[in-house]
ZAMARGU-4260 file (C-alpha; in steps of 0.2 Angstrom, whole numbers, plus 5000, padded with zeros to 4 digits):
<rodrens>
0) 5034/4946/4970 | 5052/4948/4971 | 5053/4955/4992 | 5069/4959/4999 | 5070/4960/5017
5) 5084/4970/5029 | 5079/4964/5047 | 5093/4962/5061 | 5080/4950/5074 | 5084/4934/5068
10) 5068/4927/5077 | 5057/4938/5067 | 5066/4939/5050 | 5063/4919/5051 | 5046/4923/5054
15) 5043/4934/5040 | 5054/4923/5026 | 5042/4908/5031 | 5027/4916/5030 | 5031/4927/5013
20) 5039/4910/5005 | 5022/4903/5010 | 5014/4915/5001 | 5021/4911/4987 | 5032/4926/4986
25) 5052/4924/4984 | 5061/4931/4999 | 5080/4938/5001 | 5085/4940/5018 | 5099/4952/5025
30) 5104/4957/5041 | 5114/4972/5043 | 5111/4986/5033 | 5129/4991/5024 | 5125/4971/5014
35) 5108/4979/5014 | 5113/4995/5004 | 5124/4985/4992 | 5111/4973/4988 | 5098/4983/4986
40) 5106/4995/4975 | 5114/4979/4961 | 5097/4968/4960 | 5079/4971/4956 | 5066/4971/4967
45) 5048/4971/4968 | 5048/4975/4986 | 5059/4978/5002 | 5055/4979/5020 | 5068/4988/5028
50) 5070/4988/5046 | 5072/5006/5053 | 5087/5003/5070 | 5100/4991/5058 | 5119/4988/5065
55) 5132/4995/5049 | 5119/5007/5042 | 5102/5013/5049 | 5089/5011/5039 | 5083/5031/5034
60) 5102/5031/5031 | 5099/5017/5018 | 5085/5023/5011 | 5091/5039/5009 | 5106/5033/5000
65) 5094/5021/4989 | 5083/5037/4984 | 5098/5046/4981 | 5103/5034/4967 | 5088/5034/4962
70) 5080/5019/4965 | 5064/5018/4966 | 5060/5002/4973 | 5043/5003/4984 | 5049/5003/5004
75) 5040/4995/5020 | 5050/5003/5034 | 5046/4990/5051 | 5050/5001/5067 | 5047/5001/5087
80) 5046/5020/5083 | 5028/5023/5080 | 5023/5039/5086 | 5018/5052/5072 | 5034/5062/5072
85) 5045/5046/5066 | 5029/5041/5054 | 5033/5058/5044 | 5052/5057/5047 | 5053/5040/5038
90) 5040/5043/5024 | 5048/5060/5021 | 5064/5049/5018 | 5056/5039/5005 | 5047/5025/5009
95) 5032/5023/5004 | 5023/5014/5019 | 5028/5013/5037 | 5021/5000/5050 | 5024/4999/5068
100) 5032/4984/5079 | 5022/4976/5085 | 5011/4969/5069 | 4999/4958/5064 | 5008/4946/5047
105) 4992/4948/5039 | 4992/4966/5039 | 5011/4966/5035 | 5007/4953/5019 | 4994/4966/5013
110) 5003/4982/5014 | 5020/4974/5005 | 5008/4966/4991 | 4997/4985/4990 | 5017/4992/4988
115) 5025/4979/4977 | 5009/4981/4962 | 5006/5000/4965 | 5006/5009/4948 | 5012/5024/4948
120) 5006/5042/4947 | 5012/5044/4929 | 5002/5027/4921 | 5001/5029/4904 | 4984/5023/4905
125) 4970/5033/4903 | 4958/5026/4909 | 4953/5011/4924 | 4941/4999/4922 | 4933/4986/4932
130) 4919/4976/4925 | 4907/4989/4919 | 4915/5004/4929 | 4925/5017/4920 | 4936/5030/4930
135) 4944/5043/4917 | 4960/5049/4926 | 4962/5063/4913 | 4945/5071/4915 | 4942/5065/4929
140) 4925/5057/4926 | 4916/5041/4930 | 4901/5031/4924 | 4894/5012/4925 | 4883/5005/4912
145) 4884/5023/4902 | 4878/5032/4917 | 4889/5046/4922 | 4892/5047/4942 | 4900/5062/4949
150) 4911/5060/4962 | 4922/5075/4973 | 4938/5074/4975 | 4940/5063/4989 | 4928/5051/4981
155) 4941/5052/4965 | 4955/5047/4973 | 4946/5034/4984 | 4939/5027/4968 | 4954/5027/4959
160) 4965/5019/4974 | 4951/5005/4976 | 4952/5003/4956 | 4971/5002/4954 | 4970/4985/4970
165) 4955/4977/4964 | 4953/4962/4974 | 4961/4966/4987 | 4955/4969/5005 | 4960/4986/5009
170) 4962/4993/5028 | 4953/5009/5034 | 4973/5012/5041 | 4978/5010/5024 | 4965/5022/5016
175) 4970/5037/5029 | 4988/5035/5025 | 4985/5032/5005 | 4970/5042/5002 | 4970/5058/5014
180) 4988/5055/5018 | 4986/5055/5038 | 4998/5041/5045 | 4989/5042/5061 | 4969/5037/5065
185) 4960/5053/5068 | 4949/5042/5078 | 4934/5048/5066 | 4922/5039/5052 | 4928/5049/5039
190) 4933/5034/5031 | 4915/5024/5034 | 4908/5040/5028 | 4916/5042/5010 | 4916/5024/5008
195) 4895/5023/5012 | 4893/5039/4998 | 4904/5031/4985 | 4895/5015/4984 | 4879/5025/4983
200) 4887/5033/4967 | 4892/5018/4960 | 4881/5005/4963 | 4865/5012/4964 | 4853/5004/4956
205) 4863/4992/4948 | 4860/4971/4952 | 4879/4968/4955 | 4887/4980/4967 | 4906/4981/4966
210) 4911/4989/4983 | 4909/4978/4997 | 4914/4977/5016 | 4924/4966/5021 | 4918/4962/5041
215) 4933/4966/5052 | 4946/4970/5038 | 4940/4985/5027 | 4933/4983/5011 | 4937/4979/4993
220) 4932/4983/4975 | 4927/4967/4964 | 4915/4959/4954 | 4909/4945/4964 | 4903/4929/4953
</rodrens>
């Protein structure tokens, strides 16, 4: 991917550029957020991570200005600001994820990646599939090997977000936010929970399950060889 990053700690932006590039990604760096504005809005991007407190122009001030003209570019705002109040403040303001200082790389890398490939609401497709599992998003209906599984709506969209990342380890942080849309931890299961009856749905009975824990990470949807 394409990542643009707006990040006024040089030690950090560093950091992240060398560890992205690593990653094989292409990274553009920037330091203030007026430069940050004017580039963001004249090239394409498959990615930024925009820094929230930025000297020239804050960053809500620059996303703002960048959903105002209509650019939608997927958004990962960095901030010291991490209580729920500033969560909701940011993602009101467009973007579409929002991690705390300090961070893990490794959970900074996933959440850019899940942002960068996201489909969007309005795919044109009608349906995902994933080996021999089908999810209609019109209907609403699933099935495997011709069997059809009913699923509520949680399960739906839990499905359906696995689906659209496949192969990707996904976070139980990143399901509340993504799924039931809760940017903080409730400090429940409700995620084991769902996750436990969905794989009953889907791979009951079946030789080569597709949902799988991923110990210490979070789980991922893929058929393993």
């Amino acid at each position: 991917m394409r990542i643009f990053l707006i990040e006024d700690d040089i030690k950090l932006s560093h950091y992240l550029h060398k560890g992205l590039n690593q990653e094989g990604h292409s990274v553009e760096l920037c330091h203030d957020g007026k430069t940050g504005l004017i580039q963001a809005s004249t090239e394409n991007f498959d990615a930024i991570i925009l820094d929230r407190m930025l000297p020239g122009m804050d960053g809500l001030k620059l996303l703002r200005s960048l959903r105002g003209m209509e650019i939608s570019t997927p958004v990962l705002m960095l901030s010291n600001l991490g209580d729920v109040d500033h969560r909701v403040e940011g993602l009101r303001s467009g973007c579409d994820d929002y991690l705390s200082k300090p961070f893990s790389f490794a959970e900074l890398l996933a959440r850019v990646e899940v942002i960068g490939r996201r489909q969007p609401q309005s795919n044109t497709y009608e349906s995902l599939i994933v080996s021999d599992l089908e999810l209609n998003l019109l209907t609403r209906k699933a099935q495997r090997r011709g069997r059809s599984i009913e699923l509520l709506t949680q399960e739906f969209k839990l499905l359906e977000y696995l689906m659209r990342h496949e192969g990707q380890i996904i976070t139980k942080t990143m399901l509340l936010e993504q799924v039931w849309d809760l940017h903080f931890d409730p400090k429940t299961n409700v995620v084991e929970v769902h996750v436990s009856r969905l794989r009953k749905k889907v791979d009951q009975s079946q030789d080569r399950p597709l949902i799988h824990t991923v110990r210490g990470a979070g789980y991922v949807l893929h058929e393993k060889n």
